[in-house]
PDB file of N, CA, C and O in Angstrom:
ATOM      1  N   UNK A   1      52.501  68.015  70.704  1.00  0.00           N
ATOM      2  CA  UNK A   1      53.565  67.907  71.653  1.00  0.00           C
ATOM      3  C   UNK A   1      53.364  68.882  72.800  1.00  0.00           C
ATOM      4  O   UNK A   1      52.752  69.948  72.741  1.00  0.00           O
ATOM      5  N   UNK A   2      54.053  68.284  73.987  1.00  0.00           N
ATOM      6  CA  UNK A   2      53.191  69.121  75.156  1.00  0.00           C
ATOM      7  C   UNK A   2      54.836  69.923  75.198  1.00  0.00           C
ATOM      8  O   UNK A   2      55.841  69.546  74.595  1.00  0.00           O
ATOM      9  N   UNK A   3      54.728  70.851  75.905  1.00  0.00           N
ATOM     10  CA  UNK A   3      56.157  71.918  76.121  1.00  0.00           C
ATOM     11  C   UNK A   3      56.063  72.125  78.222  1.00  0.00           C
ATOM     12  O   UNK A   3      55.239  72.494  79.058  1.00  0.00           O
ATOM     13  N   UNK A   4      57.123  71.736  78.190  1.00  0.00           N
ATOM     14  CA  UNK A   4      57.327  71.610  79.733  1.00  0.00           C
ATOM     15  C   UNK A   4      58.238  72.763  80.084  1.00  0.00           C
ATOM     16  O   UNK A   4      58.869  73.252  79.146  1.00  0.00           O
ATOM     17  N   UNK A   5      58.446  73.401  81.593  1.00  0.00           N
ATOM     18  CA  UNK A   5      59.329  74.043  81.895  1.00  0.00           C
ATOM     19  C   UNK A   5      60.831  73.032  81.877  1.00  0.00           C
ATOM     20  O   UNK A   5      61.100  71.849  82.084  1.00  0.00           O
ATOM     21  N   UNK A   6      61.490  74.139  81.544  1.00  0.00           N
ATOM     22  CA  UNK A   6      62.573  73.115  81.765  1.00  0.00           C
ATOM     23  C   UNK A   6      63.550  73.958  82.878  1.00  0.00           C
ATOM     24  O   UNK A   6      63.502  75.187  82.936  1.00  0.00           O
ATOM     25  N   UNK A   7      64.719  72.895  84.026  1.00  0.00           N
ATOM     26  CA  UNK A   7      64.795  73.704  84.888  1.00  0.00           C
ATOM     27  C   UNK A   7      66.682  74.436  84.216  1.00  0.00           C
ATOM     28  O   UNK A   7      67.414  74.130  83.275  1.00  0.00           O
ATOM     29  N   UNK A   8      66.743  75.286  85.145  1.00  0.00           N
ATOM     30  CA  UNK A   8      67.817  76.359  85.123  1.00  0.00           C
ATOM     31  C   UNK A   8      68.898  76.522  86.332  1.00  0.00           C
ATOM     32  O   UNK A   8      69.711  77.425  86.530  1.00  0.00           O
ATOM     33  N   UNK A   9      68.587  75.168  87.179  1.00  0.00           N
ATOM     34  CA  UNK A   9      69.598  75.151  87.846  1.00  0.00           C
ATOM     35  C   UNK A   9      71.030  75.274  87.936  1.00  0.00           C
ATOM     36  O   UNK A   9      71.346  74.572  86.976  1.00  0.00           O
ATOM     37  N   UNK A  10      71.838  75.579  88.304  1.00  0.00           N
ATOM     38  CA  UNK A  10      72.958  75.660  87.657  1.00  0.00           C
ATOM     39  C   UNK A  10      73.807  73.558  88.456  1.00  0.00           C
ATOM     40  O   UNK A  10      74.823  72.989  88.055  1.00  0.00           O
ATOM     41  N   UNK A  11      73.032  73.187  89.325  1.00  0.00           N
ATOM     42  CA  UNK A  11      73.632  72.035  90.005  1.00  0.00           C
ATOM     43  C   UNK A  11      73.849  71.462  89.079  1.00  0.00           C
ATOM     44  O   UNK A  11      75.045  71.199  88.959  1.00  0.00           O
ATOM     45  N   UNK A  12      72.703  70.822  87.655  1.00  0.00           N
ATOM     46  CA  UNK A  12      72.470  70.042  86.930  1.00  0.00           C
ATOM     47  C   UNK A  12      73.664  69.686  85.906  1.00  0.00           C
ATOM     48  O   UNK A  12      74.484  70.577  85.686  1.00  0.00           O
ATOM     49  N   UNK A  13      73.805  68.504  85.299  1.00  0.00           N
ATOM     50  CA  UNK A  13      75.074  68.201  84.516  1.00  0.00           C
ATOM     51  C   UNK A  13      74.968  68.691  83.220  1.00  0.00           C
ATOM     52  O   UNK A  13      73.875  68.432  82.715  1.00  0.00           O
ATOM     53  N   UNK A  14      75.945  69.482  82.316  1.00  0.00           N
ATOM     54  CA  UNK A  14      75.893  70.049  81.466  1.00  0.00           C
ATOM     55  C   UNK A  14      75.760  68.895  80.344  1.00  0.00           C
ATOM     56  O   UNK A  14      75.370  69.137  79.202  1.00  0.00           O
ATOM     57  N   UNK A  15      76.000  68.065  80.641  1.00  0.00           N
ATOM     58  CA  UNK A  15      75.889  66.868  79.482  1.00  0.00           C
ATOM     59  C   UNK A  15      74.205  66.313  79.481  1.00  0.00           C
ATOM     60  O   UNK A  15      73.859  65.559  78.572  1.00  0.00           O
ATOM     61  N   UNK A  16      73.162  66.750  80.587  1.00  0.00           N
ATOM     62  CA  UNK A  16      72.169  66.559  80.745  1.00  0.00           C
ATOM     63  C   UNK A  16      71.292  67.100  79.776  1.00  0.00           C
ATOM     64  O   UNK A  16      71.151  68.318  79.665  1.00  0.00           O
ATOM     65  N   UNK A  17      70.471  65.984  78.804  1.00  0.00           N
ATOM     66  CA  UNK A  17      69.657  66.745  77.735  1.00  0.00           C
ATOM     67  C   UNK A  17      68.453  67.433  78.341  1.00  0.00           C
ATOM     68  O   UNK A  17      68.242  67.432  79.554  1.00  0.00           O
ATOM     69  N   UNK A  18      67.643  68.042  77.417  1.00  0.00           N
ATOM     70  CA  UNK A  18      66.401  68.493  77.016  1.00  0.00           C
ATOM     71  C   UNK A  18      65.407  67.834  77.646  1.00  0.00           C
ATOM     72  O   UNK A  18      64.724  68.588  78.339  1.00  0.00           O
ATOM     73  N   UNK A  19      65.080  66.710  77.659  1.00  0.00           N
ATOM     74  CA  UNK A  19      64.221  65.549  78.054  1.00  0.00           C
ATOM     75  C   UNK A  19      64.584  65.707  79.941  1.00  0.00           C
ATOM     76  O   UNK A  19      63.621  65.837  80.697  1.00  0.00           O
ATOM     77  N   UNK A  20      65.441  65.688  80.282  1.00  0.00           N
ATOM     78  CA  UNK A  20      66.136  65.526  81.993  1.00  0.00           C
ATOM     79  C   UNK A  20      66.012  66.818  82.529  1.00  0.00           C
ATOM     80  O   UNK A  20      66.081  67.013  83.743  1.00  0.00           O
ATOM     81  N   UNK A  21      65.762  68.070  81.386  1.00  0.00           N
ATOM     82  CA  UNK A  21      65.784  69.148  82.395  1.00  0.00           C
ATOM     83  C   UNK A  21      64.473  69.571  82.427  1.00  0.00           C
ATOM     84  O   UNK A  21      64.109  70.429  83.232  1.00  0.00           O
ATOM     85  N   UNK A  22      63.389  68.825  81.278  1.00  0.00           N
ATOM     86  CA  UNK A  22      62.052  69.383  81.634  1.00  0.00           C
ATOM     87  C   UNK A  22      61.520  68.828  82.611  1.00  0.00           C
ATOM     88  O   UNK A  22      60.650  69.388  83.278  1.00  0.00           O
ATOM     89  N   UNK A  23      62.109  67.222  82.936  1.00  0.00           N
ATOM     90  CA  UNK A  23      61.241  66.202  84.088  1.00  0.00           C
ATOM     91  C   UNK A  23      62.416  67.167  85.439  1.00  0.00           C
ATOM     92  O   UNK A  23      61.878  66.803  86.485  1.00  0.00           O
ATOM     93  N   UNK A  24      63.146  67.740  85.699  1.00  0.00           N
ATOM     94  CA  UNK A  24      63.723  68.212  86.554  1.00  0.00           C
ATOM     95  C   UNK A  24      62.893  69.762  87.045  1.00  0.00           C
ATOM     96  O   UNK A  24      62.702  70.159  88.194  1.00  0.00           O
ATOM     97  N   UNK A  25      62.496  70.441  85.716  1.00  0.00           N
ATOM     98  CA  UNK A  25      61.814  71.583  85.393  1.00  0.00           C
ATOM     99  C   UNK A  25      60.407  71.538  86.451  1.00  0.00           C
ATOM    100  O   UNK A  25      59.972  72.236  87.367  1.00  0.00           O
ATOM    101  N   UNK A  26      59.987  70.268  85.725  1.00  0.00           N
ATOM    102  CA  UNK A  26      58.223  69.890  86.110  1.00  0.00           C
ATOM    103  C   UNK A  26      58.679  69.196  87.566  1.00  0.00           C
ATOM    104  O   UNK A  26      57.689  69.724  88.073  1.00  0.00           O
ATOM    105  N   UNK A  27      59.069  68.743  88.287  1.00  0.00           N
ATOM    106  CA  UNK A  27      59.502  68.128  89.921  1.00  0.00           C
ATOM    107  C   UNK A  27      60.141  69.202  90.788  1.00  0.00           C
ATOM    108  O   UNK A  27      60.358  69.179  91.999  1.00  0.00           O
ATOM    109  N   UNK A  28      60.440  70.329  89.714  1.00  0.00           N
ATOM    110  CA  UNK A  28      61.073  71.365  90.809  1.00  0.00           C
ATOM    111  C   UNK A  28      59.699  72.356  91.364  1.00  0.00           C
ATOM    112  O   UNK A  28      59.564  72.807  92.502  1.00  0.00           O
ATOM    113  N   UNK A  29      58.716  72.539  90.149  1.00  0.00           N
ATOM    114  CA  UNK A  29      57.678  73.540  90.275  1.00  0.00           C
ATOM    115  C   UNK A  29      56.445  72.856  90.859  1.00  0.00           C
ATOM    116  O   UNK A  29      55.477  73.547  91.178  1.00  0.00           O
ATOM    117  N   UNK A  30      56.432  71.283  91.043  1.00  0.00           N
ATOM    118  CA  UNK A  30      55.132  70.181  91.256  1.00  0.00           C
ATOM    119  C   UNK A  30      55.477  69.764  92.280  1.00  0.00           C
ATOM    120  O   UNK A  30      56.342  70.223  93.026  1.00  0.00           O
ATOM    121  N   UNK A  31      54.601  68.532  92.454  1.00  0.00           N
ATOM    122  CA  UNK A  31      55.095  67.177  93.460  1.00  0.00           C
ATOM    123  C   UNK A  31      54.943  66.680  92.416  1.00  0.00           C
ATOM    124  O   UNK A  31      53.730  66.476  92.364  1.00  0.00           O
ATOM    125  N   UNK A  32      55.631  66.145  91.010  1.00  0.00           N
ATOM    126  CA  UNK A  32      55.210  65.179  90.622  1.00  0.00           C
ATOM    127  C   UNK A  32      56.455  64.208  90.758  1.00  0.00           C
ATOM    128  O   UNK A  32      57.628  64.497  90.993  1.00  0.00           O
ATOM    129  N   UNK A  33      56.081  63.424  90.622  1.00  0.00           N
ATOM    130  CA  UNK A  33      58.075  62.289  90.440  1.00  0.00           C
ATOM    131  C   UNK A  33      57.876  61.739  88.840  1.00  0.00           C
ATOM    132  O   UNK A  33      56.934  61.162  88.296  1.00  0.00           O
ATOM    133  N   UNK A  34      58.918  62.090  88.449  1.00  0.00           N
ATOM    134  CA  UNK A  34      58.895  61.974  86.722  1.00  0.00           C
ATOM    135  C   UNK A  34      59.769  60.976  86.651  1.00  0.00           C
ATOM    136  O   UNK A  34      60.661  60.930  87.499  1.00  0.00           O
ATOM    137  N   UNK A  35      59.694  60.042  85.693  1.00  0.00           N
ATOM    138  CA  UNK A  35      60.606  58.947  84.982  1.00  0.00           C
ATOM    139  C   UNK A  35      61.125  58.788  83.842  1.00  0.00           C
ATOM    140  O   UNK A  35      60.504  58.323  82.886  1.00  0.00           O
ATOM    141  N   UNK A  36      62.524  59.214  83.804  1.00  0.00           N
ATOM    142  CA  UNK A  36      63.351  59.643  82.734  1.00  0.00           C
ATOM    143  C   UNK A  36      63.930  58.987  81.677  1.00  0.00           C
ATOM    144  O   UNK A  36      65.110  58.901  82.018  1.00  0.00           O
ATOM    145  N   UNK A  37      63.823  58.512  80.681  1.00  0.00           N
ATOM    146  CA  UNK A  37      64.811  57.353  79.775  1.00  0.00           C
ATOM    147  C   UNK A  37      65.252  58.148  78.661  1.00  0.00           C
ATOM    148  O   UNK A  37      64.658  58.962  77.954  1.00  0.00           O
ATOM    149  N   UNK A  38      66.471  57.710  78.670  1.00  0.00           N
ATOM    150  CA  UNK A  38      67.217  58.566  77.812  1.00  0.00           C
ATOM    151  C   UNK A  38      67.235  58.129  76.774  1.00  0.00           C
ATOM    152  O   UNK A  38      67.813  57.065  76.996  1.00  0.00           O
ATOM    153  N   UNK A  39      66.969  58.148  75.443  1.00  0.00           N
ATOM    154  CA  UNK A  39      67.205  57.792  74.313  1.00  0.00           C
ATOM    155  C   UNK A  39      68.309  57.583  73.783  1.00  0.00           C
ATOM    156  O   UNK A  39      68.294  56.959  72.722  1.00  0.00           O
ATOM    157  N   UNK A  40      69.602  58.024  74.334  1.00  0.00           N
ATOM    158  CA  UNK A  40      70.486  58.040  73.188  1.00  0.00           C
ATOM    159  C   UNK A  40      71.230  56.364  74.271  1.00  0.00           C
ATOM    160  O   UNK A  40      71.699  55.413  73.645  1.00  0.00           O
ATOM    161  N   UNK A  41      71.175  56.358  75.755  1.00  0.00           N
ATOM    162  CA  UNK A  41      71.220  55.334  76.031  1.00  0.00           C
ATOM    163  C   UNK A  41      70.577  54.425  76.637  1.00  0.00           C
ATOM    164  O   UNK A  41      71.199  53.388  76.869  1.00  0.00           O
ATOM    165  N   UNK A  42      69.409  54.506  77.000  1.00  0.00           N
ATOM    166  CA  UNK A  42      68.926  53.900  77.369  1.00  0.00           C
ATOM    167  C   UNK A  42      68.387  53.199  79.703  1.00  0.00           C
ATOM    168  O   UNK A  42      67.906  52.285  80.372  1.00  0.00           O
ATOM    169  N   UNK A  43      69.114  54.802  79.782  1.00  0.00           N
ATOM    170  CA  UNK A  43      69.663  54.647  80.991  1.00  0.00           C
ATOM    171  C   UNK A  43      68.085  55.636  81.574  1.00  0.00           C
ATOM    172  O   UNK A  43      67.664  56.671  81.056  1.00  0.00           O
ATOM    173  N   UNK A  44      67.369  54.738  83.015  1.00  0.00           N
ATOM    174  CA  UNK A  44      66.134  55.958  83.677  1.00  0.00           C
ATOM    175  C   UNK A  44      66.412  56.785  84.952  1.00  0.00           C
ATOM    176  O   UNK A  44      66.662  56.344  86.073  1.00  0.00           O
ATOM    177  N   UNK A  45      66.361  57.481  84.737  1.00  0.00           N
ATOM    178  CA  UNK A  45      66.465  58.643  86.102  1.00  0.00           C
ATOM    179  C   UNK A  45      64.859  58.517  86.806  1.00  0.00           C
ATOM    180  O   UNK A  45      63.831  58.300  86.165  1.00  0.00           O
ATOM    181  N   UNK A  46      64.946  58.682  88.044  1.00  0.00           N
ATOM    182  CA  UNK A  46      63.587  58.879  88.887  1.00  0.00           C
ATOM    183  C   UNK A  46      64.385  60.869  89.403  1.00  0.00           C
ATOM    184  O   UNK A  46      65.491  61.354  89.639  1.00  0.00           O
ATOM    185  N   UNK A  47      62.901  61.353  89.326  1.00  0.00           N
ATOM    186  CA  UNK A  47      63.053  63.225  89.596  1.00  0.00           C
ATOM    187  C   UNK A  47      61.810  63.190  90.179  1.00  0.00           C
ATOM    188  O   UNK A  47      60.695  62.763  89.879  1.00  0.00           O
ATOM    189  N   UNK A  48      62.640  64.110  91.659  1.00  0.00           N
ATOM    190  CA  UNK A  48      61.405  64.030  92.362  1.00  0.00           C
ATOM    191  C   UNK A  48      61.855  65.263  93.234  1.00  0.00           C
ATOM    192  O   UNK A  48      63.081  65.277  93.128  1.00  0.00           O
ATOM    193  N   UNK A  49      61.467  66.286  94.029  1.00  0.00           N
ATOM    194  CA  UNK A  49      62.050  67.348  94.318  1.00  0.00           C
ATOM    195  C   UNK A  49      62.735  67.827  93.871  1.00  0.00           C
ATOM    196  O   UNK A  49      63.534  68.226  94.718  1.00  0.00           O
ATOM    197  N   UNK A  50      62.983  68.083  93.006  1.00  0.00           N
ATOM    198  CA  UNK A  50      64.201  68.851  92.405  1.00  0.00           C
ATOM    199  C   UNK A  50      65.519  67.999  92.142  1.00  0.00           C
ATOM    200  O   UNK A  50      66.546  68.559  91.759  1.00  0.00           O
ATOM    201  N   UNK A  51      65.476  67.032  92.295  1.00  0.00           N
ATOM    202  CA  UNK A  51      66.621  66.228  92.386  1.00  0.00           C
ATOM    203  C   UNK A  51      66.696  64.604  91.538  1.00  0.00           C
ATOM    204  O   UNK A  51      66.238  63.574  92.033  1.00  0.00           O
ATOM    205  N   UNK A  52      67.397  64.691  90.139  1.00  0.00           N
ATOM    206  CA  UNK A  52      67.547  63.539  89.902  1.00  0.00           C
ATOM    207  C   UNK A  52      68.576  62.150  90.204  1.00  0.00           C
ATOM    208  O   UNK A  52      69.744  62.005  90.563  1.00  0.00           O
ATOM    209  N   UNK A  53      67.818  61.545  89.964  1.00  0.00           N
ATOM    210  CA  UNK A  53      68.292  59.629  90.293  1.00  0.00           C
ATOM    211  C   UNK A  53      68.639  59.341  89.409  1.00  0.00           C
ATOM    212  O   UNK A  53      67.741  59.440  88.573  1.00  0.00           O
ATOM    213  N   UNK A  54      69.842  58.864  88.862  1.00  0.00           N
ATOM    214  CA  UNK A  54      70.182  57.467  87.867  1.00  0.00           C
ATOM    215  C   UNK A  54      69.855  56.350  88.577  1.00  0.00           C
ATOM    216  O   UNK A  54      70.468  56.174  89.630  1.00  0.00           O
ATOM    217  N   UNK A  55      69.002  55.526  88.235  1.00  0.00           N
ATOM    218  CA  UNK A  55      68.767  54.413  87.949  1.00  0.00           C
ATOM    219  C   UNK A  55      69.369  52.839  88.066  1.00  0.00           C
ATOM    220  O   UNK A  55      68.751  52.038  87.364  1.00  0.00           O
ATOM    221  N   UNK A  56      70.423  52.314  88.808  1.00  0.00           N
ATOM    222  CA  UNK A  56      71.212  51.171  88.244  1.00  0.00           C
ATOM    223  C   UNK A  56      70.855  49.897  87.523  1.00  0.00           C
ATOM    224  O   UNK A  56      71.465  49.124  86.783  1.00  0.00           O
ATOM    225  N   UNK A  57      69.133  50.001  88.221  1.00  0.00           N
ATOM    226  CA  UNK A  57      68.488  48.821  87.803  1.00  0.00           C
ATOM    227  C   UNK A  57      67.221  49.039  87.916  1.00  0.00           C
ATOM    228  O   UNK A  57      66.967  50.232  88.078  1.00  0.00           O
ATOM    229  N   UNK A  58      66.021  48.117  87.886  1.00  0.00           N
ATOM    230  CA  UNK A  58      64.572  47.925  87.588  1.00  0.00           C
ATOM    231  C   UNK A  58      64.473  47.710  88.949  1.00  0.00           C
ATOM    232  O   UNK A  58      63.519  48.298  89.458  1.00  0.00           O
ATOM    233  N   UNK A  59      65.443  46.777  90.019  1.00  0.00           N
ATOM    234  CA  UNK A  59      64.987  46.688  91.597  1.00  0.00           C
ATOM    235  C   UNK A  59      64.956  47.944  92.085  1.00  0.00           C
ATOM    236  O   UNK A  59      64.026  48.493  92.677  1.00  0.00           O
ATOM    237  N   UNK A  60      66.311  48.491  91.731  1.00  0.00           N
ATOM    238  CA  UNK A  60      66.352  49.942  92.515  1.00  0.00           C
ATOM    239  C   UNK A  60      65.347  50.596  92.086  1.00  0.00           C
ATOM    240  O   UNK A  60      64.754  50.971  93.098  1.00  0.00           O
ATOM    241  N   UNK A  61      64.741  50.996  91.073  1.00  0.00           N
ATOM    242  CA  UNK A  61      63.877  52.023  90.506  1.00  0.00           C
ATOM    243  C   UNK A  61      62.094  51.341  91.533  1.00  0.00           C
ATOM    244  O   UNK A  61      61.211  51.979  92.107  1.00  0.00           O
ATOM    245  N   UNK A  62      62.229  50.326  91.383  1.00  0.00           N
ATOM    246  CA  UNK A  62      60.946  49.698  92.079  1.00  0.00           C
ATOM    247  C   UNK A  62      60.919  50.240  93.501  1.00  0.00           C
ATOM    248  O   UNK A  62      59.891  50.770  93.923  1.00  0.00           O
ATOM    249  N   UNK A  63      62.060  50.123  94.294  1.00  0.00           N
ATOM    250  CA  UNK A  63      62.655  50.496  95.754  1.00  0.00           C
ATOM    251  C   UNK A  63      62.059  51.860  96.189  1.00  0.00           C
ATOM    252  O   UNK A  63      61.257  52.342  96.988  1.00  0.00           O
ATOM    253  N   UNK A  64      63.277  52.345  94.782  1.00  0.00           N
ATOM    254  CA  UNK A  64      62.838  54.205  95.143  1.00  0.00           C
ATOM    255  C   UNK A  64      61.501  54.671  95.016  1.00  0.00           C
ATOM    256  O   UNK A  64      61.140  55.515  95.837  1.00  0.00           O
ATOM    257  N   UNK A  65      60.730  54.309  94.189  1.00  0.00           N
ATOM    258  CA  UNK A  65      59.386  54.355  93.649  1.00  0.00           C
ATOM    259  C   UNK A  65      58.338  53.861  94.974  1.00  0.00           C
ATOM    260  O   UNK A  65      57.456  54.599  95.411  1.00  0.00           O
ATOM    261  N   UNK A  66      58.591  52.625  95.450  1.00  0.00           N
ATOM    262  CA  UNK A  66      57.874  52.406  96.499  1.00  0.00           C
ATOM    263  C   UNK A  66      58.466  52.960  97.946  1.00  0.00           C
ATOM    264  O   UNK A  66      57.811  52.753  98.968  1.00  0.00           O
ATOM    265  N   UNK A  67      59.557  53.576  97.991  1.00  0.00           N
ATOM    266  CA  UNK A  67      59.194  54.634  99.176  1.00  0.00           C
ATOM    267  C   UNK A  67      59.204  55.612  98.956  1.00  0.00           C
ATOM    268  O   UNK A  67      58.980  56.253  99.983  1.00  0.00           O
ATOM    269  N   UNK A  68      59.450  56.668  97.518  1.00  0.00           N
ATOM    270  CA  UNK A  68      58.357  57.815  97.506  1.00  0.00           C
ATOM    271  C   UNK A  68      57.076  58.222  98.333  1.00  0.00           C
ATOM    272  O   UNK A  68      56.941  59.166  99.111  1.00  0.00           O
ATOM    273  N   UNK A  69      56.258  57.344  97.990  1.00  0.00           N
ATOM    274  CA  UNK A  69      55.199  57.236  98.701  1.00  0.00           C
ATOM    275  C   UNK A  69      54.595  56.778 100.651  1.00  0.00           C
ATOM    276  O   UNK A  69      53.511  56.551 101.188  1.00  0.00           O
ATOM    277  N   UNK A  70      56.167  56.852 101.138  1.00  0.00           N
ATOM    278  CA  UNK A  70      56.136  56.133 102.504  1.00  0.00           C
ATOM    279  C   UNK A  70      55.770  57.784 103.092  1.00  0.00           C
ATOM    280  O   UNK A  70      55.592  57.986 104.293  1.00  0.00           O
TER     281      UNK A  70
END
């Protein structure tokens, strides 16, 4: 198992697990854009500067994803 930073912001939602604060952790210290699915529901965040996305759908996530890169 790999061990990620996880971040310490105080913005972030306290109901936000383990899993959301390491891809928040790793996008705050990188450029990377991380893609989040939550296990307990099933719901994906896109994290990309420091800042996460919920998800509403597979269009939106395609959207945001293809202008990341603009």
């Amino acid at each position: 198992g790999a061990v990620f930073p996880t971040s310490s912001s105080t913005k972030i939602n306290k109901h936000v697990g383990t899993r959301h604060r390491a891809a928040l952790g790793l996008a705050e210290e990188t450029d990377a854009i991380c893609l989040v699915v939550s296990e307990e529901t099933g719901n994906i965040s896109f994290v990309q500067n420091g800042e996460i996305k919920r998800m509403n759908s597979i269009s939106e996530l395609r959207l945001v994803i293809e202008n990341s890169y603009k």
